[in-house]
C-alpha positions as CSV (number, residue, x, y, z in Angstrom):
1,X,4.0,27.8,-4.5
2,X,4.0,24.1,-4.9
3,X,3.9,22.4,-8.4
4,X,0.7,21.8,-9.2
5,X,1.4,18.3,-11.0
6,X,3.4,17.5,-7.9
7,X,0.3,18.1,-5.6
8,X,-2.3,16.6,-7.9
9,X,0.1,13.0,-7.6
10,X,0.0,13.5,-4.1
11,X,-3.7,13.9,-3.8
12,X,-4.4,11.1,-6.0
13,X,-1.9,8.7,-3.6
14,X,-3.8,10.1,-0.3
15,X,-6.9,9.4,-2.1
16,X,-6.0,5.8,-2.6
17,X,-4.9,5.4,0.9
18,X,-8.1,7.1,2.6
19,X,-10.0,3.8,3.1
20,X,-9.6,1.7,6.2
21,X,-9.5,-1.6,4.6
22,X,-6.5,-0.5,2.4
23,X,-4.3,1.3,5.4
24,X,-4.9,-2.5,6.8
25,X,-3.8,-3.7,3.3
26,X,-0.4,-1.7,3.7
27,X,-0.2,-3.0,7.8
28,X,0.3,-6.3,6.3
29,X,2.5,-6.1,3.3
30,X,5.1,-4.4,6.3
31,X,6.7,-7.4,7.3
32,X,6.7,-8.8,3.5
33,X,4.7,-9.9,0.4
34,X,1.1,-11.5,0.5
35,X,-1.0,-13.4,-1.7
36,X,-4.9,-12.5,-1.9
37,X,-5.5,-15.3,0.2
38,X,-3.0,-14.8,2.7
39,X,-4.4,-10.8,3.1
40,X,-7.8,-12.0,3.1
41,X,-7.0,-14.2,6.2
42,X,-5.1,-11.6,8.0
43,X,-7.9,-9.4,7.7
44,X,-11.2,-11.2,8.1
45,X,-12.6,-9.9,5.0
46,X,-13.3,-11.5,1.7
47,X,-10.9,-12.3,-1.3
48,X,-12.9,-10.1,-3.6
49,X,-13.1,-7.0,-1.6
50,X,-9.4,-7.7,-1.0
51,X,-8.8,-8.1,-4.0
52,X,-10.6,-4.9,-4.9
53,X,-8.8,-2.6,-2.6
54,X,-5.7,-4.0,-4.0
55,X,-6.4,-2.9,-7.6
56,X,-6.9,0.7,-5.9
57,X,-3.0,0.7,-4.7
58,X,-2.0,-1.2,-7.5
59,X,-3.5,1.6,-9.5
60,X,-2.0,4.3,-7.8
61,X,1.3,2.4,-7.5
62,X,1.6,2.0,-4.1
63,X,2.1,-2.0,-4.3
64,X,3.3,-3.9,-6.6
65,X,2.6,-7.8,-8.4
66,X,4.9,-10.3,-9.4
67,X,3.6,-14.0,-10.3
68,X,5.0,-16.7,-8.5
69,X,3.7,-19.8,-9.6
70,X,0.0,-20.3,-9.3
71,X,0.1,-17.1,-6.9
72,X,-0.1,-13.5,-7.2
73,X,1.9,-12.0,-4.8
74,X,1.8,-7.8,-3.7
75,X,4.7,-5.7,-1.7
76,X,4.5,-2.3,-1.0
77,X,6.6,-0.2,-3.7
78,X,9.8,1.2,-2.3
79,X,9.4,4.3,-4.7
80,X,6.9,5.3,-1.9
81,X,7.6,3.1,1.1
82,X,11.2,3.3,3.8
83,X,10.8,0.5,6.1
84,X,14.2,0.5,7.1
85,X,13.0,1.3,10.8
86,X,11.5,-1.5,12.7
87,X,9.5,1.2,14.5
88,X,8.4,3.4,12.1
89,X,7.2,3.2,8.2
90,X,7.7,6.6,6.0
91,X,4.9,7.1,3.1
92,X,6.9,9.6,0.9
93,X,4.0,10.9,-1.2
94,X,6.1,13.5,-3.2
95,X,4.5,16.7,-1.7
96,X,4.0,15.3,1.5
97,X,5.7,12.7,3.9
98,X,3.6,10.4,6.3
99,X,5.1,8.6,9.4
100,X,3.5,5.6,10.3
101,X,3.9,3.9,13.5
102,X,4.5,0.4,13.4
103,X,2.8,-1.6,16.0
């Protein structure tokens, strides 16, 4: 039987991901790191629900922030994200492993 801390982790990580706008989030911080702005953009939607959904990963710790200058920028966390492959992005959630394909 699985751990059950291990599986609660998990669930709160698939729980933070289960929301279109923040799997479109995670599209974008593939090729690199993104200011509010610059997600916003990409998107179509507006800073504050971006900025929103971010605070969701952020919170689960699947990106992260660093300040650069005037800017908050986000990445996806490697702890959780292999990009390695131009083709495919792994989502290693502890209990369970996701294969994204990148398009």
């Amino acid at each position: 039987m699985s751990d059950k801390a291990q599986v609660e982790k998990c669930s709160k990580l698939l729980q933070a991901i289960a929301e279109p706008n923040r799997i479109r989030i995670i599209e974008c911080l593939w090729d690199g790191s993104k200011n509010v702005t610059e997600l916003a953009t990409l998107l179509d939607v507006k800073i504050v629900n971006v900025s929103h959904h971010l605070g969701v990963l952020r919170s689960a710790g699947l990106v992260r922030q660093e300040k650069k200058g005037r800017f908050v920028v986000y990445s996806l966390h490697p702890e959780y994200f292999n990009t390695t492959n131009s083709a495919v992005t792994n989502l290693d959630l502890g209990w369970c492993q996701l294969v994204i394909p990148r398009t």
